[in-house]
C-alpha positions as CSV (number, residue, x, y, z in Angstrom):
1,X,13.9,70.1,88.5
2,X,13.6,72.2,91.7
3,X,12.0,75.4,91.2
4,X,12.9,78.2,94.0
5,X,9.9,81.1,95.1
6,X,11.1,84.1,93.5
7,X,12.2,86.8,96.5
8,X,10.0,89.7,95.5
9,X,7.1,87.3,95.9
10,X,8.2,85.7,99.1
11,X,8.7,89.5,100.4
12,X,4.9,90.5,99.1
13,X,3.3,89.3,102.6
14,X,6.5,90.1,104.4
15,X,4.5,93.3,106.1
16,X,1.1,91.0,106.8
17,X,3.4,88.3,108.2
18,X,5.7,90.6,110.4
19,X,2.2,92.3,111.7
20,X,1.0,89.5,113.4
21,X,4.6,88.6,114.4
22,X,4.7,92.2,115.8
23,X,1.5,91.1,117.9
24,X,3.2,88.6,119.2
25,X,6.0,90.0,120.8
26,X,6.8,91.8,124.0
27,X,9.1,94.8,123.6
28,X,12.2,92.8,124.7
29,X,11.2,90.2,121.6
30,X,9.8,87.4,124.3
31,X,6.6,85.6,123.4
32,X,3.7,87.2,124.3
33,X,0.8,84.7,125.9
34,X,-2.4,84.4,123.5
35,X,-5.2,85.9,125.2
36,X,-7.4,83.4,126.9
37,X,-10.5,82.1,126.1
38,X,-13.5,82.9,128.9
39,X,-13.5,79.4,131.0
40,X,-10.7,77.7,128.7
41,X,-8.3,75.5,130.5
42,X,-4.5,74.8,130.0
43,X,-5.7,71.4,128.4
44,X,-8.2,73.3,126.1
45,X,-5.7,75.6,124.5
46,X,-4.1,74.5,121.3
47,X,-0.4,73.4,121.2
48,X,1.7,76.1,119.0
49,X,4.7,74.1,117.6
50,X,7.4,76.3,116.6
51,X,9.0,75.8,113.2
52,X,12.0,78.3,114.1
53,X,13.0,80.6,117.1
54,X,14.5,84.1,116.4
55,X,15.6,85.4,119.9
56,X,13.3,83.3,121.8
57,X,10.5,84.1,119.4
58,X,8.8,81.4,117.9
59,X,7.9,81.9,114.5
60,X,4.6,78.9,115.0
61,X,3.7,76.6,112.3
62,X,0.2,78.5,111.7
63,X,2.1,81.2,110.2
64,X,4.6,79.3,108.6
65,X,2.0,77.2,106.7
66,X,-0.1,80.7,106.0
67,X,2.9,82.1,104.8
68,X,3.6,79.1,102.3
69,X,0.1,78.6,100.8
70,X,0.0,82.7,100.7
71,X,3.1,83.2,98.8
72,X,3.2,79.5,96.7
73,X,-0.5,78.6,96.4
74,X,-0.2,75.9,97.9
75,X,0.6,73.7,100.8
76,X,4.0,73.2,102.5
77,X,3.5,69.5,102.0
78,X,3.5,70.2,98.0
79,X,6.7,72.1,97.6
80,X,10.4,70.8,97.8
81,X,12.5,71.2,100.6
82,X,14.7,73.5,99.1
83,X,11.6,76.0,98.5
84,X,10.3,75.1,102.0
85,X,13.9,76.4,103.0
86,X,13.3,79.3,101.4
87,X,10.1,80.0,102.9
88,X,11.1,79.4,106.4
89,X,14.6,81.8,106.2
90,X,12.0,84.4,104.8
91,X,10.4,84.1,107.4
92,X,13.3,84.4,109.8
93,X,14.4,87.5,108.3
94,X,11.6,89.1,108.8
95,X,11.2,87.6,112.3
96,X,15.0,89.3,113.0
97,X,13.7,92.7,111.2
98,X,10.6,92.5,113.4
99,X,12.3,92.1,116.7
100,X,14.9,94.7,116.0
101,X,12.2,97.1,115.7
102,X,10.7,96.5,118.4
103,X,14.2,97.5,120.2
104,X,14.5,100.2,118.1
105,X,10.7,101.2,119.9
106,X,9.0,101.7,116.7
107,X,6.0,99.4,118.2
108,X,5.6,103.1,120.1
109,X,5.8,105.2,116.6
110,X,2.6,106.5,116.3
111,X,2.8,106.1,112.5
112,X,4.0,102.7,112.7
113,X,1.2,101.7,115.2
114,X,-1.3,103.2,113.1
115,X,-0.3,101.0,110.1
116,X,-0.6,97.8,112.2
117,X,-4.2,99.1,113.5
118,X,-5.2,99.6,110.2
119,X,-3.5,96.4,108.8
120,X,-5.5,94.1,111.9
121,X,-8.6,96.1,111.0
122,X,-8.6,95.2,107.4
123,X,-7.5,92.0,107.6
124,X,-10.4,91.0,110.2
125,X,-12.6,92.8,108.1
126,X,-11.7,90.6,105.0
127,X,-12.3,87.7,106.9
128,X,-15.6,88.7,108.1
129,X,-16.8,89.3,104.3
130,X,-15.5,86.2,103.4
131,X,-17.3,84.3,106.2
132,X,-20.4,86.2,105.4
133,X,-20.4,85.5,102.0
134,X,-19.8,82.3,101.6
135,X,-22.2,80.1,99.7
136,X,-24.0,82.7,98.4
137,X,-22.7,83.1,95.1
138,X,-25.4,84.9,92.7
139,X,-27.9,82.4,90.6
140,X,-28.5,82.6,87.2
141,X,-31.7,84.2,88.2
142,X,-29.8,87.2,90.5
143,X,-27.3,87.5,87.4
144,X,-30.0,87.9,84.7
145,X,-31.8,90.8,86.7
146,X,-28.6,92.1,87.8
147,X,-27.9,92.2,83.9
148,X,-31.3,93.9,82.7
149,X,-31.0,96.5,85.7
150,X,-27.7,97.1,84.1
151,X,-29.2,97.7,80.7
152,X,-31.8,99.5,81.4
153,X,-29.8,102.3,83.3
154,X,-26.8,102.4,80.9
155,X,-26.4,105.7,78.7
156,X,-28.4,105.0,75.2
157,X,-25.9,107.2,73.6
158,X,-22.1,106.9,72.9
159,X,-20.1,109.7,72.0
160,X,-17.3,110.7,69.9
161,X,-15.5,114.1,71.0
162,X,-12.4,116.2,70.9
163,X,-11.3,118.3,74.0
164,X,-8.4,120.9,74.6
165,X,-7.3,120.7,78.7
166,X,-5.3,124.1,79.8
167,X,-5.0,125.8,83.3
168,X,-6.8,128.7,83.1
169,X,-9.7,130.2,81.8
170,X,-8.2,133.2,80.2
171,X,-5.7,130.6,77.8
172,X,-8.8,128.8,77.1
173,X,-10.6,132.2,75.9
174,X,-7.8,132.9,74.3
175,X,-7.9,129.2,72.1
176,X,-11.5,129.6,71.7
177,X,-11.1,132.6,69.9
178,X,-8.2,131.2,67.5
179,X,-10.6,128.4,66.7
180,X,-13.4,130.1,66.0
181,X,-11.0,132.9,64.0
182,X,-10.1,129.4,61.6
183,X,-7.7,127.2,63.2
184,X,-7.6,123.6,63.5
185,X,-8.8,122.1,66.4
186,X,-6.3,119.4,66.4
187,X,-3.7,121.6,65.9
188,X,-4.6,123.8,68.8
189,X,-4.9,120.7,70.9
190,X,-1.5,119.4,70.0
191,X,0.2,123.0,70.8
192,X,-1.7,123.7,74.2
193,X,-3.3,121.0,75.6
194,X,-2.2,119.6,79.0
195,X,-4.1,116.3,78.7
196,X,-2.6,112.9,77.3
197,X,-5.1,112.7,74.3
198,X,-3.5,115.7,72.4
199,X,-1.0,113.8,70.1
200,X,-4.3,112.7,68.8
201,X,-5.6,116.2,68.8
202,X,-7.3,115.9,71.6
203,X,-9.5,112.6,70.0
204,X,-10.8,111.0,73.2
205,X,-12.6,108.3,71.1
206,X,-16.0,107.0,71.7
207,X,-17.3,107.2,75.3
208,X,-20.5,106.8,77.5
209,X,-21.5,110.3,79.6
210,X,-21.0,108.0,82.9
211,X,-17.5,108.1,82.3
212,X,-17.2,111.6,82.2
213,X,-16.9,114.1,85.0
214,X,-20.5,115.8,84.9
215,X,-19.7,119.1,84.0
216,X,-17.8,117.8,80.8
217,X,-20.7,115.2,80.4
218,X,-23.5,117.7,80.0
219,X,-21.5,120.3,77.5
220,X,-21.1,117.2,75.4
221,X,-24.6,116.1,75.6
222,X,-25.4,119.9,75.2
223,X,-23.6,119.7,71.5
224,X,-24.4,119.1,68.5
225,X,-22.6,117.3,65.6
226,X,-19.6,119.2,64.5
227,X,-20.4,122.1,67.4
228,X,-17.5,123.5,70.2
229,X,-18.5,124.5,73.4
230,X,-18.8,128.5,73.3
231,X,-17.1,128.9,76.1
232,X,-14.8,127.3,78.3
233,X,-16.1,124.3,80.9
234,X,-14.3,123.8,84.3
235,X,-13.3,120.9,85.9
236,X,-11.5,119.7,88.5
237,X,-8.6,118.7,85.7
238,X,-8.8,122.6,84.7
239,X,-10.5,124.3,81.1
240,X,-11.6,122.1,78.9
241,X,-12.4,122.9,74.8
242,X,-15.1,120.6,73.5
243,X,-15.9,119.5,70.2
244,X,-18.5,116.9,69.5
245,X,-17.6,114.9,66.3
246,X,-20.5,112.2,66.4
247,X,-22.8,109.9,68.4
248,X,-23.9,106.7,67.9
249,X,-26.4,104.4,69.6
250,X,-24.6,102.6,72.2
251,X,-24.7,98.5,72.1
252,X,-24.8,96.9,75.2
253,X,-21.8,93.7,76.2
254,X,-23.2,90.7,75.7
255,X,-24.3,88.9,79.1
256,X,-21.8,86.6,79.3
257,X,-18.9,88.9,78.6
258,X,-20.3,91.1,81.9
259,X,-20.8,88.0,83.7
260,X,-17.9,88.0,86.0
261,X,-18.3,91.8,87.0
262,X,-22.2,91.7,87.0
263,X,-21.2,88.7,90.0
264,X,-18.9,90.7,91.5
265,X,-21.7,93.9,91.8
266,X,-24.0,91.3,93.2
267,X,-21.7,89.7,96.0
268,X,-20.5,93.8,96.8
269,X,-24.5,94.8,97.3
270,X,-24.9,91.7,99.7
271,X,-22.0,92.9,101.7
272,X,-23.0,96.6,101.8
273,X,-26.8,95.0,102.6
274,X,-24.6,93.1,105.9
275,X,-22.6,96.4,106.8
276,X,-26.1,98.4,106.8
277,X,-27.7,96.2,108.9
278,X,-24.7,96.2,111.7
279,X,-25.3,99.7,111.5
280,X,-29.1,99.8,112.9
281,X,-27.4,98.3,116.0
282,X,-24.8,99.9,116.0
283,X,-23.2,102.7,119.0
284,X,-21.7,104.9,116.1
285,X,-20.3,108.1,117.5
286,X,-18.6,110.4,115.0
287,X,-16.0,112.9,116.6
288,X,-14.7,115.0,113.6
């Protein structure tokens, strides 16, 4: 049975494909020459074969098999004809789109220009990490330390509290008082509170203070069991109402369960570790 590419995932890369399309065109939608290598000859350059023209554009079969393996996961070769049909009119779509643009002259809209700046930056970015990174994947050993560093600077203490979230410091006076005059927390919280958590009565469950913005993380720590704040705390979500209903010693995840992230941390300080040391050689000149 033939299986087609669904069209909202054929369009996902339609931008990323129609940016280096855009790159390639001149205004009037003819084929821009690549720019030469220093001391290459006509004989060194590689032959582009064109899969499809669009206006005298050639849509080359570089992009065509990036597109497939981008969109499919996997190679051209592997899927049917009808879906390699698909790909290519996908393609030629966004080919005609692209050129039309162009006529249009929003290659000159600053906006527009912008967003292809940014999209070339990021994407030669990302292939720069990837080159830089690859075959050096963290050990066990790099995991493992990774892990205890982890551990030891994790919050020893996990926390069970109730919050009420308002606008203004006078409606939060004002709720203070009617708690402390006897009302129910949770009832307060389900009456006033802007925040999601106040069908629960303002239960936020148990957290870790890192979670928390730090003002709201050191009234909490501040409290004791069964204890409101005495008076309102600000935030940049507004007033908050605090009442701590218990703490517990926090358990750490089990090494394997963090594995993947703790990986993830390892590979991201590597790359920061690369970007600092383009820096110290850097010309870095900051204008605003």
């Amino acid at each position: 049975m033939n299986h087609t590419i669904p069209v909202h995932t054929l369009r996902a890369l339609a931008l990323l494909v129609a940016t280096g399309l855009l790159g390639a065109c001149k205004p009037n939608g003819a084929p821009t020459a690549a720019s030469p290598t220093p001391g290459a000859t006509d004989a060194d350059k590689p032959a582009q074969t064109a899969v499809a023209l669009v206006d005298g554009t050639p849509i080359t079969r570089d992009i065509y098999d990036f597109y497939t393996k981008s969109v499919a996961g996997k190679a051209a070769g592997e899927l049917t004809d009808e879906q390699k049909g698909q790909v290519l009119d996908e393609l030629i779509s966004t080919q005609l789109i692209a050129n039309q643009a162009i006529k249009d002259g929003l290659d000159k809209d600053s906006d527009t220009a912008s967003r292809l700046a940014v999209a070339r930056m990021r994407l030669l970015a990302d292939s720069e990490s990837q080159k830089v990174l690859k075959g050096k994947e963290p050990t066990e050993q790099e995991l493992r330390v990774e892990y205890e560093a982890a551990i030891t600077g994790m919050d020893k203490t996990e926390y069970h509290a109730r919050h009420i979230l308002v606008a203004t410091k006078d409606l939060a006076d004002q709720l203070t008082k009617q708690i402390k005059a006897g009302a129910k927390f949770e009832a307060v919280a389900k009456a006033n509170s802007m925040d999601g958590s106040k069908e629960r009565g303002g239960d936020l469950g148990w957290f870790s203070l890192s979670r928390m913005v730090k003002p709201f993380g050191d009234a909490v720590k501040s409290l004791k069991k069964g204890e409101m704040t005495a008076a309102p705390v600000q935030t940049q979500f507004g007033w908050h109402i605090i009442k701590l209903e218990e703490t517990r010693e926090a358990t750490p995840p089990p090494f394997e369960q963090v594995k993947e992230q703790l990986a993830n941390r390892i590979m991201q300080k590597k790359l920061q570790a690369y970007v600092d040391e383009l820096k110290k050689t850097a010309k870095i000149e900051k204008k605003i």
